[in-house]
C-alpha positions in Angstrom: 4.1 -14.8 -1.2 1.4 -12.3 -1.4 -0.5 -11.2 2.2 -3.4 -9.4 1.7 -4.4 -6.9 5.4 -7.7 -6.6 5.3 -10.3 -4.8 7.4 -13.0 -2.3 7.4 -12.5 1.3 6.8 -10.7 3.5 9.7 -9.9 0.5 11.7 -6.3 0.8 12.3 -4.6 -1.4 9.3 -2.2 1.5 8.6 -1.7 1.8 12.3 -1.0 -1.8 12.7 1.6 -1.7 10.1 3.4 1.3 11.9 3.9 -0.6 14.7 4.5 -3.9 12.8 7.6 -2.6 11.0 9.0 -0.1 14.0 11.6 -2.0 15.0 12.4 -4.2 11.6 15.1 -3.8 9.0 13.5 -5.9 6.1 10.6 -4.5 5.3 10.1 -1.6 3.2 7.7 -0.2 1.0 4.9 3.1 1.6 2.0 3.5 4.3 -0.3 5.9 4.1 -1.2 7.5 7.5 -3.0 10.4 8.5 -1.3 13.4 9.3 -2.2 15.9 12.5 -4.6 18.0 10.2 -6.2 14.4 9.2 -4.5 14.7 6.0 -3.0 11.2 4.4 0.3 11.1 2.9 3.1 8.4 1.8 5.8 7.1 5.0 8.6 5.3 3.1 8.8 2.5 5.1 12.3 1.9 5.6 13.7 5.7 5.3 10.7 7.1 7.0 10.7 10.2 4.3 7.4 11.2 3.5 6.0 12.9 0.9 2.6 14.7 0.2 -0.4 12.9 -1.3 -3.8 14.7 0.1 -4.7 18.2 -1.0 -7.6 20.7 -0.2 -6.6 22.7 -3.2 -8.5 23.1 -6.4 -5.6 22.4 -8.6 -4.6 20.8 -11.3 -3.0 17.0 -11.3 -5.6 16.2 -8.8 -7.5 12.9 -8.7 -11.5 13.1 -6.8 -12.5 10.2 -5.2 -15.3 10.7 -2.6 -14.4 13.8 -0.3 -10.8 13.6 -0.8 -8.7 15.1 -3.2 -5.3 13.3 -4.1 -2.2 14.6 -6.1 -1.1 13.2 -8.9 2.2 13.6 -8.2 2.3 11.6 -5.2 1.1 9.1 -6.9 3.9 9.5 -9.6 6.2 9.2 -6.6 5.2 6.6 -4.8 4.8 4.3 -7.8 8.4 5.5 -8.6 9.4 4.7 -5.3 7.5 1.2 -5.1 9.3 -0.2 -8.3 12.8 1.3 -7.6 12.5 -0.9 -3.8 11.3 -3.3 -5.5 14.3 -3.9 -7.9 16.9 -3.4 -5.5 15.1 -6.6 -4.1 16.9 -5.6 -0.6 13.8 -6.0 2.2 12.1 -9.2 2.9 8.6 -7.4 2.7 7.6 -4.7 1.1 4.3 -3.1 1.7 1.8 -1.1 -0.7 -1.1 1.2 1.4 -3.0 0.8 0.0 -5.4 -1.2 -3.3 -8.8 0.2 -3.6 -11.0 2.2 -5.5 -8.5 4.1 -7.3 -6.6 1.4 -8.4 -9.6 -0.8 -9.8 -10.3 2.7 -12.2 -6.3 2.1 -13.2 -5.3 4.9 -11.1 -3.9 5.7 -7.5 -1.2 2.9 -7.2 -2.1 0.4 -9.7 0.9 0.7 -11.7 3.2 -1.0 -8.8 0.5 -3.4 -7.6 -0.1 -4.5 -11.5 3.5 -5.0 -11.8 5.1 -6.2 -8.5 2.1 -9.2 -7.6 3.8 -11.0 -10.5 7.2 -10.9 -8.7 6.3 -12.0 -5.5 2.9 -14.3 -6.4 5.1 -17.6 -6.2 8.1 -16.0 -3.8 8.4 -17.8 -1.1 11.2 -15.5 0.1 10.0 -12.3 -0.5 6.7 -10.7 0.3 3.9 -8.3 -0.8 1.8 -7.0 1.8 -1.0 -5.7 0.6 -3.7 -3.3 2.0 -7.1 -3.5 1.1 -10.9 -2.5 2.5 -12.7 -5.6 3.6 -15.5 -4.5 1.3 -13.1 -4.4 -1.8 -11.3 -7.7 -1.6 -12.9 -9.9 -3.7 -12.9 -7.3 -6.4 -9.2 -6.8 -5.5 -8.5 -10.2 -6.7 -10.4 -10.5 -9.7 -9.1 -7.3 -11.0 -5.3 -8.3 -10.4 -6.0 -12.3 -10.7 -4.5 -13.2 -7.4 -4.9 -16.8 -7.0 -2.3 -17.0 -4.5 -2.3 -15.3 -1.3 -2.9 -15.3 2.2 -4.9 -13.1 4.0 -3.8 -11.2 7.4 -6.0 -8.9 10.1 -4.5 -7.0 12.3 -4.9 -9.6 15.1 -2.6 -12.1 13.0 0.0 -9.7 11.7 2.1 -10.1 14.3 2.6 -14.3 13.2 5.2 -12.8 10.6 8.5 -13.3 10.9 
């Protein structure tokens, strides 16, 4: 099964998340909070390693979108990490923070998301959670041709199991 979290911009889906998974042993998969400089970067769910994804560097293998300025590499990593989780097929969700702009241009995370919603579309036993803007969802859809889904907010998250 496919769960979609959606909300506006900046209103605590990440930070739902967190607290969703604290204290749970089958989910897995990357958030992608902010740091104490404001700075996001990728939380492997399960492990809780992290890894860096934004930059204020002008450097190479950087990806522009709107003020922010994202490695390449992180993205290299966490699609890595994504698909790798995903194969081991140990966790009863696994979450990807998050599909939006980047990943309508083919970039950011698309790889995983274009490859994994296939796996889990008709799963009733394993789940996708994914994150995505409020303002992006219907193109979200389209753009992967998710038919079946269901969506959550933050206030309903905590009906999973």
């Amino acid at each position: 099964m496919i769960y979609i979290l959606t909300g506006a911009i900046r209103t605590g889906k990440t930070t739902a998340l967190l607290e969703w998974c604290k204290n749970r042993d089958d989910v897995d998969g990357l958030l992608c909070p902010d740091n104490a400089e404001g700075k996001r970067y990728f939380l492997e769910v399960k492990s809780k390693n992290e890894f860096e994804l934004e930059t204020e560097f002008e450097t190479e293998g950087i990806i522009e979108i709107g003020n922010f300025k994202f490695l390449k590499s992180g993205f290299e990593k966490a699609n890595t990490y994504l698909q790798s989780v995903a194969s081991e097929n140990e966790s009863q969700y696994l979450i990807i923070d998050e599909s939006g702009k980047l990943e309508l241009k083919k970039e950011g995370l698309h790889l995983s998301v274009e490859r994994l919603i296939p796996n889990y579309e008709t799963n009733e036993n394993k789940h996708l959670i994914l994150v995505v803007r409020d303002y992006l969802l219907d193109a979200v859809l389209a753009h992967y041709s998710i038919e079946e889904y269901r969506i959550l907010t933050k206030v309903n998250l905590e009906t999973l199991n």
